[in-house]
ROVEXNU-46747 format. One line per 10 residues: their letters; for each residue x, y, z of C-alpha. Coordinates in nm, 2 decimals, m for minus. Example, Ala and Ser with C-alpha at 12.3 -4.5 7.8 and 13.67 -1.06 7.14 Angstrom:
BEGIN
AS> 1.23/m0.45/0.78  1.37/m0.11/0.71;
This chain:
BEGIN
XXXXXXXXXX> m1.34/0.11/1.18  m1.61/0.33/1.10  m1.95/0.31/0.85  m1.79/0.62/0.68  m1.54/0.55/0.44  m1.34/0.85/0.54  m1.28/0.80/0.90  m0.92/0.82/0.93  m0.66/0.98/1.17  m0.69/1.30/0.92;
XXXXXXXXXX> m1.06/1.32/0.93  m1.04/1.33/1.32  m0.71/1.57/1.40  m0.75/1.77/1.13  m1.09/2.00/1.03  m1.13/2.28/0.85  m1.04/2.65/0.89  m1.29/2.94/1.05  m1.40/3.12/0.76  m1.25/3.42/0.64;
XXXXXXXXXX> m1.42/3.73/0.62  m1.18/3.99/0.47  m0.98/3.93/0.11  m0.56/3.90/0.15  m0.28/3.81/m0.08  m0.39/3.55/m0.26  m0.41/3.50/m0.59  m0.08/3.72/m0.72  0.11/3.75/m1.09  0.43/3.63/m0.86;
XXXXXXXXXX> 0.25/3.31/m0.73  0.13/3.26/m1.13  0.48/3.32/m1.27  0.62/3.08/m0.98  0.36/2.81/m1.04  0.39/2.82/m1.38  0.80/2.79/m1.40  0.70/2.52/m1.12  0.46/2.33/m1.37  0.68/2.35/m1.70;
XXXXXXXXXX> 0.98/2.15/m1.50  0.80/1.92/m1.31  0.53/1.80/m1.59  0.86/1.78/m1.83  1.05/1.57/m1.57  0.71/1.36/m1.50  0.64/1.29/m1.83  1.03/1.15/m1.91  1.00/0.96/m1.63  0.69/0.81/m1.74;
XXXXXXXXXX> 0.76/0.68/m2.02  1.16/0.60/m1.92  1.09/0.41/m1.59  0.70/0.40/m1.58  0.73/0.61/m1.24  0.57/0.94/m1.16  0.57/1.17/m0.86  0.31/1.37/m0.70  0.38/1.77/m0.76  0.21/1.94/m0.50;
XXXXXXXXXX> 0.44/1.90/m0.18  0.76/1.99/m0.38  0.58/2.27/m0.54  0.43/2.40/m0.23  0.83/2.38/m0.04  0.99/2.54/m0.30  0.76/2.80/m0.31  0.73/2.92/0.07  1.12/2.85/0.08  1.10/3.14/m0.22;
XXXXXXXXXX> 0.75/3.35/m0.11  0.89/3.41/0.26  1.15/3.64/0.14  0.86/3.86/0.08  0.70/4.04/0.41  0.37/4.02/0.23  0.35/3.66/0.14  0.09/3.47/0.26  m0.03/3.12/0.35  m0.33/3.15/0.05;
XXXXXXXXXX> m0.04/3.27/m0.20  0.12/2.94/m0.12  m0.13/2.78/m0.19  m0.18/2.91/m0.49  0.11/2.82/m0.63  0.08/2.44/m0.54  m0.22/2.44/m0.68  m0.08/2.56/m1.04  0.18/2.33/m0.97  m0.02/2.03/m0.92;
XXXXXXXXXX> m0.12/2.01/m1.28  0.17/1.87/m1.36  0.17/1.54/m1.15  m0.21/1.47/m1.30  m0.19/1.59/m1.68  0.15/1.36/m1.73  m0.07/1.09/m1.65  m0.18/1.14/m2.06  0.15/0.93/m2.16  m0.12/0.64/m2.02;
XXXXXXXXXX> m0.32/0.72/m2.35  m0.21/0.90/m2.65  0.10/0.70/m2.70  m0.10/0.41/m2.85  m0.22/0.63/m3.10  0.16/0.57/m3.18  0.16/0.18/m3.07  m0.14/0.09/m3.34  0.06/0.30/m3.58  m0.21/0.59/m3.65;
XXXXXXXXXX> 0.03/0.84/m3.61  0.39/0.85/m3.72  0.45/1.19/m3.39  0.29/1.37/m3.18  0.12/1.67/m3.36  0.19/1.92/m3.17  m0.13/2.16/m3.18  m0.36/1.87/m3.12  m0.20/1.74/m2.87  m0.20/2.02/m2.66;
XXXXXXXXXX> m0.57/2.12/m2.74  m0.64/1.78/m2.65  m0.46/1.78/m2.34  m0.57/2.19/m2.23  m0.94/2.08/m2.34  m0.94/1.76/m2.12  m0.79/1.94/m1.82  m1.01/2.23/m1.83  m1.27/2.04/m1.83  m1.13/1.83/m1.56;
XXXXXXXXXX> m1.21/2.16/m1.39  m1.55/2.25/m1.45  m1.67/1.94/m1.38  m1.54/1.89/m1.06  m1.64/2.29/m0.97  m2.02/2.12/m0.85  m1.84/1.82/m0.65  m1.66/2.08/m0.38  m1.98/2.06/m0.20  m2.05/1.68/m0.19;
XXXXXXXXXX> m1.72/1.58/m0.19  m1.55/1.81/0.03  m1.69/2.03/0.24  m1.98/1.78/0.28  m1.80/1.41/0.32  m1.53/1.28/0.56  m1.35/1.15/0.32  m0.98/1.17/0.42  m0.80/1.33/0.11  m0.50/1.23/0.27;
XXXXXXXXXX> m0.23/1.42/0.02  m0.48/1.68/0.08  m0.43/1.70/0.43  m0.09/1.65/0.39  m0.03/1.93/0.18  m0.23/2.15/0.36  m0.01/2.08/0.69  0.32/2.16/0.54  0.17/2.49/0.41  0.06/2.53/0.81;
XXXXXXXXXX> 0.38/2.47/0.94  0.58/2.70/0.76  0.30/2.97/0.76  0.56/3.23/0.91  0.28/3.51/0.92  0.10/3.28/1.20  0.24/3.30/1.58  m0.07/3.19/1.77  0.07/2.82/1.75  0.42/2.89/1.70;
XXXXXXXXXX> 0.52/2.64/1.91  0.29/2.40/1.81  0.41/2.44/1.42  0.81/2.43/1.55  0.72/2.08/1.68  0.55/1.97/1.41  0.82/2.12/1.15  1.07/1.90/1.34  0.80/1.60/1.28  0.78/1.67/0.92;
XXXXXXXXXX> 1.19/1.68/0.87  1.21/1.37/1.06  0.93/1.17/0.82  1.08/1.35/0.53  1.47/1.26/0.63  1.33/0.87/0.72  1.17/0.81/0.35  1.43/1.04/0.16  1.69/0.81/0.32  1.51/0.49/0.20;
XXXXXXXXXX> 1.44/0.62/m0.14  1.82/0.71/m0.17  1.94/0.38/m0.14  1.67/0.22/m0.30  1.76/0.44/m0.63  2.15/0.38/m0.52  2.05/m0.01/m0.56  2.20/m0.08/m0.19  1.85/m0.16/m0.12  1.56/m0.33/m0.31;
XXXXXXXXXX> 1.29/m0.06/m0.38  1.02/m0.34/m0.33  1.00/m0.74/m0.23  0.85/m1.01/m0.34  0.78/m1.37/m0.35  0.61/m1.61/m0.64  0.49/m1.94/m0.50  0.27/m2.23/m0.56  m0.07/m2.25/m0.39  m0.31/m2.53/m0.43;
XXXXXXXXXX> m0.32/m2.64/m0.81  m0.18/m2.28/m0.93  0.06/m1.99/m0.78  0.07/m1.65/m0.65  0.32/m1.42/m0.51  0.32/m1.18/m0.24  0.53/m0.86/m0.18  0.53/m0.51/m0.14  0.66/m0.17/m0.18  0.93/m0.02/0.05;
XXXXXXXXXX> 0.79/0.28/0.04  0.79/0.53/0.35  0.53/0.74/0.18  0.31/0.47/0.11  0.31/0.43/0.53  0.21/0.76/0.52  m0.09/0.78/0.26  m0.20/0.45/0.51  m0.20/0.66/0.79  m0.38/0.93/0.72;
XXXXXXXXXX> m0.66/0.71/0.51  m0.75/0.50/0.81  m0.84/0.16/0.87  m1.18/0.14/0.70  m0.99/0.21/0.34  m0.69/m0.02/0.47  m0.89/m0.31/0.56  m1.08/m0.31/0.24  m0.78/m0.25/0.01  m0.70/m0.59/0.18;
XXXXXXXXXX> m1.00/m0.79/0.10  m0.90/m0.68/m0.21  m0.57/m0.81/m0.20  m0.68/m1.12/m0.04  m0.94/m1.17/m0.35  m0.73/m1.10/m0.65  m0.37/m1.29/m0.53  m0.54/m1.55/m0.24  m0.84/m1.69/m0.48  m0.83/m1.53/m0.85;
XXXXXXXXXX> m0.45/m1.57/m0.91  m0.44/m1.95/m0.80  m0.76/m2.06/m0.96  m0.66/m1.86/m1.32  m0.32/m2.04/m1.25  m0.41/m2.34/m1.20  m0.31/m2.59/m1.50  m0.07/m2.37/m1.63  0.25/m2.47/m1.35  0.50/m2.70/m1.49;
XXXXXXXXXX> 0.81/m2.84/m1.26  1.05/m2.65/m1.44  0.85/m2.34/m1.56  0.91/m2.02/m1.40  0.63/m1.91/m1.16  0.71/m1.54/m1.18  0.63/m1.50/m1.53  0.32/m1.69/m1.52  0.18/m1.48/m1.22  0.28/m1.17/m1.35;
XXXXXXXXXX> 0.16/m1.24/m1.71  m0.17/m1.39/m1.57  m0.25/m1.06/m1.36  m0.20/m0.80/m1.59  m0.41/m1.00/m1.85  m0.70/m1.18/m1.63  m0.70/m1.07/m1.27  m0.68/m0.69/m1.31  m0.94/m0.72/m1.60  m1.18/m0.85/m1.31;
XXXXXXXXXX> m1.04/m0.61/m1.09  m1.15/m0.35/m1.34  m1.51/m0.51/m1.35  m1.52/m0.50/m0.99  m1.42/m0.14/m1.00  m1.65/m0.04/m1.26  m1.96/m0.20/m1.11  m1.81/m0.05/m0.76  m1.84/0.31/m0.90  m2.12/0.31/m1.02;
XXXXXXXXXX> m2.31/0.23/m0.71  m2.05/0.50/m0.58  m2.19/0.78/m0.81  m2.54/0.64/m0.70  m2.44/0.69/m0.32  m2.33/1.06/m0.36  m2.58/1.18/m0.67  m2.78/1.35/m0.39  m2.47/1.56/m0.22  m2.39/1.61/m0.60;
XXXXXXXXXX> m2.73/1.78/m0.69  m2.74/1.95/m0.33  m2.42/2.11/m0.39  m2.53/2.26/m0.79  m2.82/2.40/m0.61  m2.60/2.52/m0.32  m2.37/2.67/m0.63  m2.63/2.82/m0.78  m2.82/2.98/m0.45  m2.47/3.11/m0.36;
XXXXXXXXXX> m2.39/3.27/m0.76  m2.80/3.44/m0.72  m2.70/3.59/m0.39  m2.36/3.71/m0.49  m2.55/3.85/m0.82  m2.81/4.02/m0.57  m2.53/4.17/m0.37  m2.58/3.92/m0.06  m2.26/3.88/0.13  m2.14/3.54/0.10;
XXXXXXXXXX> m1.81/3.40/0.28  m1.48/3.40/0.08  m1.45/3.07/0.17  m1.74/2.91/m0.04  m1.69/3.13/m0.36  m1.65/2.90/m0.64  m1.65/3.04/m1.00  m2.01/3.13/m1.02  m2.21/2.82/m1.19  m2.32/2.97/m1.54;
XXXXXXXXXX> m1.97/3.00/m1.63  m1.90/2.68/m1.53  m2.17/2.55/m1.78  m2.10/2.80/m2.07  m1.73/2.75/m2.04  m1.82/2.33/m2.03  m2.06/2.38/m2.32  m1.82/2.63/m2.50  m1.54/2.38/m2.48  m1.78/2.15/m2.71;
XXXXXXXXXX> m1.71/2.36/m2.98  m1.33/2.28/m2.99  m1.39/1.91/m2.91  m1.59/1.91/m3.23  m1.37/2.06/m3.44  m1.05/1.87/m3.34  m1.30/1.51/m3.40  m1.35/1.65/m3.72  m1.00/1.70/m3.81  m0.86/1.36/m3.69;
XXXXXXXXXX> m1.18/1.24/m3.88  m1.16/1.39/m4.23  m0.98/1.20/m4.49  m0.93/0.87/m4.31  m1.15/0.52/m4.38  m1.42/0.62/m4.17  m1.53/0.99/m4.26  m1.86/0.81/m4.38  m1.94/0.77/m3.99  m1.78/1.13/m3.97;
XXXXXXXXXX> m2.16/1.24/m3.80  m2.23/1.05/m3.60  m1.93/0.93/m3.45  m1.90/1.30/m3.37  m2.22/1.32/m3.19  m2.20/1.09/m2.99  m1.83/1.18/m2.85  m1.93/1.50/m2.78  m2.25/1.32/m2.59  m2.03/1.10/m2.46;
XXXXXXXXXX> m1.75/1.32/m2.30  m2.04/1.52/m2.16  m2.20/1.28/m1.99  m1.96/0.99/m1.89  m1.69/1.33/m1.82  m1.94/1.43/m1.52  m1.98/1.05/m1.40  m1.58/1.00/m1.43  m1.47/1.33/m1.27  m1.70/1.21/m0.96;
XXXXXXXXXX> m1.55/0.88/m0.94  m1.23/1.02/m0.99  m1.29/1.30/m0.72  m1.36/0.99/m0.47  m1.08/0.81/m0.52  m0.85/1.10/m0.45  m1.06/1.16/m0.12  m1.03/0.81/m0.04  m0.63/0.71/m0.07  m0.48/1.02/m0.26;
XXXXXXXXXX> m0.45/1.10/m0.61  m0.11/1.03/m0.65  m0.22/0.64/m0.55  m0.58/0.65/m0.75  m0.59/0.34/m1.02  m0.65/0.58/m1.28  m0.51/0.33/m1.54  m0.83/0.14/m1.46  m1.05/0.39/m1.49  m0.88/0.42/m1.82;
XXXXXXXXXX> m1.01/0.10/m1.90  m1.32/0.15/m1.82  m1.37/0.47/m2.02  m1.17/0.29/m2.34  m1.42/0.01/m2.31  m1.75/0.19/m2.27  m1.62/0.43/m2.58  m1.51/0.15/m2.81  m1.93/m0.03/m2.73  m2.08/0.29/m2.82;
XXXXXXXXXX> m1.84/0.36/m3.13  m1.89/m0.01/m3.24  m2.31/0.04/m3.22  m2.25/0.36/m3.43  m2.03/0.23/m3.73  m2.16/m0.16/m3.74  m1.91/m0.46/m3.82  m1.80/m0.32/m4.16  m1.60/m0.06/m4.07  m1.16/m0.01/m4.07;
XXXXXXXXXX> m1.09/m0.18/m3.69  m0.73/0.01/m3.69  m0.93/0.38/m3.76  m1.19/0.33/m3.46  m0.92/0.24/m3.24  m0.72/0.50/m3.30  m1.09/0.76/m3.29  m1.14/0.56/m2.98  m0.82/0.66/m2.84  m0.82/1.01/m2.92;
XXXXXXXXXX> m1.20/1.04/m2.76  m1.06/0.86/m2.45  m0.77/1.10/m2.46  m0.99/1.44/m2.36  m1.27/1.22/m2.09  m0.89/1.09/m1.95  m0.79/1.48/m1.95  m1.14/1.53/m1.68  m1.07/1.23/m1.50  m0.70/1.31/m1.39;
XXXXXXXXXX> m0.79/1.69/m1.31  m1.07/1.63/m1.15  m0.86/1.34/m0.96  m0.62/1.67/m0.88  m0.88/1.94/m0.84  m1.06/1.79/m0.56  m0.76/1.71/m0.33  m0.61/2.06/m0.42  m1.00/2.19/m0.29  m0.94/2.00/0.01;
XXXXXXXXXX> m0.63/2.19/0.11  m0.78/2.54/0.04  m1.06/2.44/0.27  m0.77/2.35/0.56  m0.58/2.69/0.46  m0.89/2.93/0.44  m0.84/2.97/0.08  m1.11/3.13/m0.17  m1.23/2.82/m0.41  m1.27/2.98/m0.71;
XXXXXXXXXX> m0.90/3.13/m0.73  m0.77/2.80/m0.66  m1.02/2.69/m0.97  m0.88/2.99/m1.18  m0.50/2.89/m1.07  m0.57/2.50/m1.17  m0.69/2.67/m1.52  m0.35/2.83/m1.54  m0.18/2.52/m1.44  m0.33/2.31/m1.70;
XXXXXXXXXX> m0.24/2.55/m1.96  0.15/2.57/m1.87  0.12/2.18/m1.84  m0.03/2.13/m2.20  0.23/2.37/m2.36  0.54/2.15/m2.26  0.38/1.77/m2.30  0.40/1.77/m2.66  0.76/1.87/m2.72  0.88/1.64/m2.40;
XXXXXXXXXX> 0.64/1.32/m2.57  0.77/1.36/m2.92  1.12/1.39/m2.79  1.07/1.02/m2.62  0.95/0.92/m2.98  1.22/1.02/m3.16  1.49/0.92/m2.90  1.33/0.57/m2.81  1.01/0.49/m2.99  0.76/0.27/m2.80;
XXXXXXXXXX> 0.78/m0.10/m2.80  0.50/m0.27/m3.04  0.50/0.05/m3.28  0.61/m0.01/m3.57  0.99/0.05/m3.65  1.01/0.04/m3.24  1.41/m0.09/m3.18  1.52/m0.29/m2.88  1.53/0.02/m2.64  1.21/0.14/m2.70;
XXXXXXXXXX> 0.97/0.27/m2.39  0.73/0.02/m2.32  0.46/0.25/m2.21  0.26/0.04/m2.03  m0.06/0.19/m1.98  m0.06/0.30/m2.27  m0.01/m0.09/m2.43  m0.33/m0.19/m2.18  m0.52/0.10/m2.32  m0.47/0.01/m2.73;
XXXXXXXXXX> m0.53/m0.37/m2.64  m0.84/m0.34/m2.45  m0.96/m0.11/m2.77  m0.85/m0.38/m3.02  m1.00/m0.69/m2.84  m1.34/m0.47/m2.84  m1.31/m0.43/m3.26  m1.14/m0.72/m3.33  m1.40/m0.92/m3.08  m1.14/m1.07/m2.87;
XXXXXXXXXX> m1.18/m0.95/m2.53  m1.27/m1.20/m2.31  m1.59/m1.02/m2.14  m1.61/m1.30/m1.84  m1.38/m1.15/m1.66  m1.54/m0.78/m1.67  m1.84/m1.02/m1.59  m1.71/m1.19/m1.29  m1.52/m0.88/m1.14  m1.86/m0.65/m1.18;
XXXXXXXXXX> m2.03/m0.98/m0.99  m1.75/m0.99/m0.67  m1.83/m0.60/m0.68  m2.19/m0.66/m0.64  m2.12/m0.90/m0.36  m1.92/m0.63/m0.19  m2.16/m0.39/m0.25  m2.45/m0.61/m0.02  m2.17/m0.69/0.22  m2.09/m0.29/0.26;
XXXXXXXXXX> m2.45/m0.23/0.31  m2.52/m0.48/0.60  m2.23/m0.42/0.78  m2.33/m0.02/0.73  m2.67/m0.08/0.89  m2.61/m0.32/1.16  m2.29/m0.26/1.28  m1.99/0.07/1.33  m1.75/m0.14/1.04  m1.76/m0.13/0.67;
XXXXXXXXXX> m1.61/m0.22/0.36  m1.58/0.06/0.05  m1.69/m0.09/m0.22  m1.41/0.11/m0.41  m1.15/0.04/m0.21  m1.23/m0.34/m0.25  m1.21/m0.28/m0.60  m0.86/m0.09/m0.64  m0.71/m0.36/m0.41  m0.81/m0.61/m0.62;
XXXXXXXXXX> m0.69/m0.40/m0.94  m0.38/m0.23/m0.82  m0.06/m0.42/m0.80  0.06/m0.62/m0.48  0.33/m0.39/m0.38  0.13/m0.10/m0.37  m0.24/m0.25/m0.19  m0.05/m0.45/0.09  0.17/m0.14/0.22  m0.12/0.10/0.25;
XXXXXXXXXX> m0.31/m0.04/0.49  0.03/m0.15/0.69  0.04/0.22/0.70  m0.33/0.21/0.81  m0.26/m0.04/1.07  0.02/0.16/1.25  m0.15/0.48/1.20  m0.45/0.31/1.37  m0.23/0.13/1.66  m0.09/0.48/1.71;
XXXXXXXXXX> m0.42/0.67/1.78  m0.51/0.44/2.01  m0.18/0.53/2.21  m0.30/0.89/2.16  m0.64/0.87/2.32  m0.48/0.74/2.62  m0.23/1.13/2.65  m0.34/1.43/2.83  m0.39/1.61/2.43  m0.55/1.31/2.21;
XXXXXXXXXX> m0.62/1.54/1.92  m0.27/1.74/1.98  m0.14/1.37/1.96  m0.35/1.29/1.69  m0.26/1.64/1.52  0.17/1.55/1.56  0.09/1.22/1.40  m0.07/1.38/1.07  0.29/1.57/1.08  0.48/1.26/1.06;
XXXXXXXXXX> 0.30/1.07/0.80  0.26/1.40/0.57  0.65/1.40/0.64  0.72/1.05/0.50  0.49/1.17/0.16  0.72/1.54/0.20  1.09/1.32/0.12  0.97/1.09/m0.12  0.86/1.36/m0.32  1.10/1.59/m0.30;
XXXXXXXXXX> 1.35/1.31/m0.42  1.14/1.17/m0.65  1.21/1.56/m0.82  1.62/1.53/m0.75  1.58/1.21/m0.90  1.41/1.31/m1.23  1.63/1.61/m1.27  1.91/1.34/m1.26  1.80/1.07/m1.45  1.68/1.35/m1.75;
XXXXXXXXXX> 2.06/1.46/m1.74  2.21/1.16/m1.74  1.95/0.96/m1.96  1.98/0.66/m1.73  1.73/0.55/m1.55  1.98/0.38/m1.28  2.22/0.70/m1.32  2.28/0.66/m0.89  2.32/0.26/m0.92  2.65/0.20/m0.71;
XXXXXXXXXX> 2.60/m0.17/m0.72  2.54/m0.42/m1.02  2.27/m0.72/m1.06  2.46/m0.91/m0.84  2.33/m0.75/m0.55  2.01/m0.78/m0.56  2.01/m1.06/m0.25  2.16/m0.89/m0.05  1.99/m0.56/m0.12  1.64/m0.71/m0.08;
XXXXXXXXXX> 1.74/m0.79/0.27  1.89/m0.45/0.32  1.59/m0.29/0.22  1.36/m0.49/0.50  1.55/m0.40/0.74  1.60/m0.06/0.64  1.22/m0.04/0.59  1.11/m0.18/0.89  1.43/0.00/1.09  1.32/0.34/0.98;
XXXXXXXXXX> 0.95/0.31/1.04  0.99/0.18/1.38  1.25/0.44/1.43  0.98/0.77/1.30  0.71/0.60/1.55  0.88/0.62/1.84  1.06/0.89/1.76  0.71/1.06/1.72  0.59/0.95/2.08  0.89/1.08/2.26;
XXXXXX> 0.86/1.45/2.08  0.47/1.44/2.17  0.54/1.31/2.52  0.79/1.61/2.59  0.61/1.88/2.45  0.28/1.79/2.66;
């Protein structure tokens, strides 16, 4: 382990390019037209499959496949024009993520459909802003950290190995092409008969401990080894403290009492955690991002003065690389404090003519105030968590929570006690809705940064293409969300029937808001989470100081909030990624070794993506969500063993499969 919180196998084999010099293809109409077709299917398929399943998949890798399987047609295309196009494409993995809010404007019965102006003005004006703010975090967060980005980095190697305009490593990038099949053909495999139901998609097990219970399990996810491999141990091992704090102490103790001889543990443990132990998971993570956005404030004012230095010399006709251009840094502001305007007016709109148009002022000050400020402090938190385990893998629900609940205080010190509860949850909502818009973006915008930097790309196209992307993604998330109204409803709206989407997040979201106005949320276990995190935080800083180790205060705090299946795989991933360097430092190439190892685990992200699209396509055409099921319910025992075996059979298998390849090609 290391006292960085991004030393990983990625931040060691993998560093950024030279810089370039000289302009090429780059940013093209064809790579915008692709993106953009790219974005309108894959944000329509992500947001179905939201709400249907309460799944989504990461964008970037199947975008940036389909589009050098299409660019190298061309003789001109380049590995920057790629690029491009997965970065437009990106959007639509991160602006779905909305379905985790605006729905409950539905749930608490505010509005009877998706309007569908102000949704997408709500949606464009979030993820724009998403942008801007996370223009002055390239420096601190990317070019200045070692954070890992590891679907960063794993982007930005597929992009490498089917760069067919580069031949100084051809070899090199044939090798690892074959590395990045076999990863992708191991975890498409698994996916396929997980989704076929011939194998369980995840484990688990609900048992008693002490006076209360607890379960264990996990994923049986190849990609999920992957994202653990290129993170490292440092975020594994803390993701398990995490773990080890939420399911080994919280769940028995908030269980304890409530286990009868005949009840049934499962529902108690799961019912238990999503209404207690991730609440002090959030706690822990709010009180852990803070201090997080304390640590970086300095790279985060060193790189708006780098910005500006770099837009003065640019303006004075001083050469500076391609490779740090960002869009200059007074258009950044303007465009941030422009986009206030429209903010405004679409407050004043949901305000006008409702119960509380006697606050209409003030309420509208301080949401503009609000997603100003607290919009800069989540797209940084935001931006770390992608650098940390990925964005695809971010708790963004819980940063959710966290912007729902410091919204609903401020609101609630505005309006005083006398107020309609059901009109400031719903105003609460629909502020949350655009600060939720800047915290998935930024989320995206950093990681997609992160992969220009490894591909020599120029910043501020990739900032103009994520514009782009947001756009196309906000034009086809209103029609797709109404369409999910009309055909299923959402369960707890009212008229909702008995196959209505449960919408999830979005449920969380609308509660947390109601137990603020209706003063029912139990704020002891914000308390004792933001406590734990506070412990953390003093363990993190010893161990920093004295020692090589350390222990994120972050990654402590999504462990703790993220469920089981996902916080126990990633650092198995971490574990055998670590395990495997070790074997590398020991061959004649360690950081060729190292390098082919990055291959393989972006390869296991690669398949489960790319199916994860086939899959959508297929359950959007069918309208069933098990539409490749060949086996019933009564399968499931048998499938659960299937799926071990098949899980740990095919990991084992992609290991030593990756040693042999890098053995015979030294």
């Amino acid at each position: 382990m290391s006292s960085s919180p991004g030393t990983g196998s990625a931040a060691v084999s993998t560093g950024a390019a030279a810089p370039r010099r000289s302009p090429v293809k780059e940013f093209t109409f064809r790579a915008v037209l692709l993106g953009g077709i790219i974005t309108l299917v894959f944000t329509a398929a992500n947001v179905y499959l939201g709400l249907r399943v309460g799944l989504t998949f990461a964008t970037s890798i199947p975008a940036a496949v389909i589009s050098m399987a299409i660019l190298r047609n061309f003789q001109d295309h380049t590995i920057q024009e790629n690029n491009i196009v997965q970065t437009i494409a990106s959007a639509a993995g991160t602006l779905s993520a909305i379905i985790f809010v605006l729905p409950g404007l539905i749930m608490v019965g505010w509005w009877q459909g998706f309007p569908y102006w102000t949704t997408a003005a709500v949606v464009a004006i979030g993820g724009i802003l998403g942008v801007t703010f996370s223009i002055p975090l390239r420096r601190a967060l990317v070019t200045g950290s070692d954070l890992p980005f590891p679907e960063g980095v794993a982007a930005a190697e597929v992009l490498k190995v089917g760069d067919t305009q580069n031949e100084d490593s051809a070899e090199e990038n044939k090798t690892g092409l074959r590395l990045i099949i076999l990863g992708a053909i191991a975890s498409a495999v698994m996916s396929i008969i997980s989704a076929m139901k011939l194998a369980a998609s995840s484990v688990s097990s609900y048992f008693r401990l002490g006076p209360g219970a607890t379960m264990m399990g996990g994923s049986l996810s190849l990609a999920l080894i992957g994202v653990g491999h290129l993170v490292g141990m440092s975020v594994g091992a803390a993701m398990i403290v995490g773990l080890v704090i939420s399911y080994g102490v919280l769940m028995p103790l908030r269980t304890s009492g409530l286990i009868s001889a005949e009840g049934d543990i499962s529902e108690i443990v799961t019912t238990t955690f999503s209404s207690e132990v991730r609440f002090i998971g959030a706690g822990t993570m709010a009180i852990a991002a803070v201090w997080t956005l304390l640590k970086i404030i300095g790279p985060i004012i060193r790189g708006i003065k780098e910005a500006l230095a770099s837009s003065r010399a640019r303006h004075d006709g001083q050469a500076v690389d391609l490779t740090e251009r960002d869009i200059p840094f007074p258009i950044v502001a303007g465009v941030t404090l422009a986009s206030m305007l429209p903010v405004g007016l679409l407050l004043w709109l949901f305000v006008k003519d409702t119960t509380i148009t006697h606050h209409m002022t003030g309420l509208i000050a301080l949401s503009i105030i609000y997603t100003l400020l607290v919009g800069l402090i989540v797209a940084s938190i935001c931006g770390y968590m992608a650098g940390l385990i990925g964005s695809s893998n971010s708790p963004i629900s819980g940063v959710g929570i966290i912007v729902v609940l410091s919204a609903a205080l401020l609101i609630k010190v505005v309006v005083g006690g006398e107020a309609d509860s059901t009109a400031l949850v719903a105003y609460t909502l629909f502020t949350a809705s655009v600060v939720f818009g800047i915290a998935t973006i930024s989320n995206d915008n950093l990681q997609d940064l992160k992969t220009g930097q490894l591909v020599d790309a120029t910043p501020w196209k990739q900032q103009v293409a994520l514009i782009f992307g947001v756009i196309f993604g906000s034009a086809i998330i209103p029609p797709i969300m109404e369409l999910m109204r009309k055909g299923f409803g959402f369960a707890g709206a009212p008229g909702a029937g008995p196959d209505a989407l449960a919408a999830p997040q979005a449920a969380l979201l609308s509660s947390v808001a109601e137990g603020i106005f209706g003063d029912s949320l139990d704020w002891g276990l914000i308390g004792l989470g933001a406590a734990i995190g506070v412990v953390v935080i003093v363990i993190n800083e010893v161990l920093s100081k004295s020692s090589r180790y350390s222990l994120p205060p972050l990654a402590v705090g999504m462990g703790m909030y993220l469920p089981a299946s996902l916080t126990l795989i990633i650092p198995i991933g971490a574990a055998l990624g670590y395990v495997y360097n070790k074997w590398a430092d020991k061959q004649a190439n360690p950081q060729r070794s190292k390098r082919m190892g990055v291959l393989m685990a972006t390869g296991l992200i690669v398949g489960e993506s790319l199916f994860g699209v086939i899959n959508a396509g297929i359950i959007a055409a069918t309208s069933n969500g098990d539409a490749l099921a060949v086996v019933g319910e009564s399968f499931a025992g048998p499938a659960q063993w299937i799926g071990i075996i098949a899980f740990v059979g095919l990991s084992a298998l992609v290991y030593s499969r990756l040693k042999k390849v890098d053995q015979t090609q030294a």
